[in-house]
C-alpha positions in Angstrom: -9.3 14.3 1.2 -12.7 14.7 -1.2 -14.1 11.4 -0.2 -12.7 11.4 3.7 -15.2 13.6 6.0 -13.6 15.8 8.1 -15.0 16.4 11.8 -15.9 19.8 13.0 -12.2 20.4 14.7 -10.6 19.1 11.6 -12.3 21.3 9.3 -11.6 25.0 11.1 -8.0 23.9 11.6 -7.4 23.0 8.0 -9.7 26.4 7.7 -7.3 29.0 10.0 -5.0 27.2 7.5 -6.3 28.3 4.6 -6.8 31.7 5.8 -3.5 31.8 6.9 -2.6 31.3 3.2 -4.6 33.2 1.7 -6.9 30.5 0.2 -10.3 29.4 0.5 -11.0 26.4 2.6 -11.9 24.2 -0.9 -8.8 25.2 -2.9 -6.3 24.7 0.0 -7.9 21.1 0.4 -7.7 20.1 -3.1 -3.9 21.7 -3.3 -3.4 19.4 -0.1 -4.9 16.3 -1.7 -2.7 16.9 -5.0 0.4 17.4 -2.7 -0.3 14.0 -1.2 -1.0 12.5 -4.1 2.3 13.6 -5.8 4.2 12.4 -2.7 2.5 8.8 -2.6 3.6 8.6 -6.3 7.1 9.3 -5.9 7.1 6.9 -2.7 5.5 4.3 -5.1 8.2 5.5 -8.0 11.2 5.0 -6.0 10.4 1.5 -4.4 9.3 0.6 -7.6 13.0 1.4 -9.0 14.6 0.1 -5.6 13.1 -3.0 -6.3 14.1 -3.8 -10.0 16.3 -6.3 -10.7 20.1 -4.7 -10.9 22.0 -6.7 -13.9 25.9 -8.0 -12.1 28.6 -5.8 -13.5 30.4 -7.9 -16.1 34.0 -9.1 -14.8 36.7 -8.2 -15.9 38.7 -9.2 -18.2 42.1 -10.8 -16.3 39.2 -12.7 -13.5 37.8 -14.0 -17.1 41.1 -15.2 -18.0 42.1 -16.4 -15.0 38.7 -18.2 -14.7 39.0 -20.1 -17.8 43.1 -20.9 -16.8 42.1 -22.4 -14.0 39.3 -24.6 -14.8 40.0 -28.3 -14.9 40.2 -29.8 -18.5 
């Protein structure tokens, strides 16, 4: 949120925020930027393991046999 500027209604709401918590208005941004940070990391993390290649399970081994008996010669 450092380098987005906030309009004058944003900034008291995330303010009574802050208060609410206990915080300053600075710290409570920075924890809510490193929150959303974290979360768009494990977004990218999981899709990033969703879309890796999963290897076939190896057949077994009577379909293996019963492959290679009933291939033509």
């Amino acid at each position: 949120m450092a380098e987005k500027k906030l309009t004058d209604g944003q900034r008291a709401y995330e303010a009574k925020r802050a208060a609410r918590a206990g915080m300053s208005l600075e710290k409570w941004l920075a924890g809510k930027e490193k929150r959303e940070r974290a979360e768009a990391e494990a977004a990218t993390k999981a899709a990033r393991s969703a879309t890796e290649e999963v290897q076939p399970k190896k057949t077994g081994f009577f379909s293996r046999l019963m492959e290679k008996v009933t291939k033509p010669l």
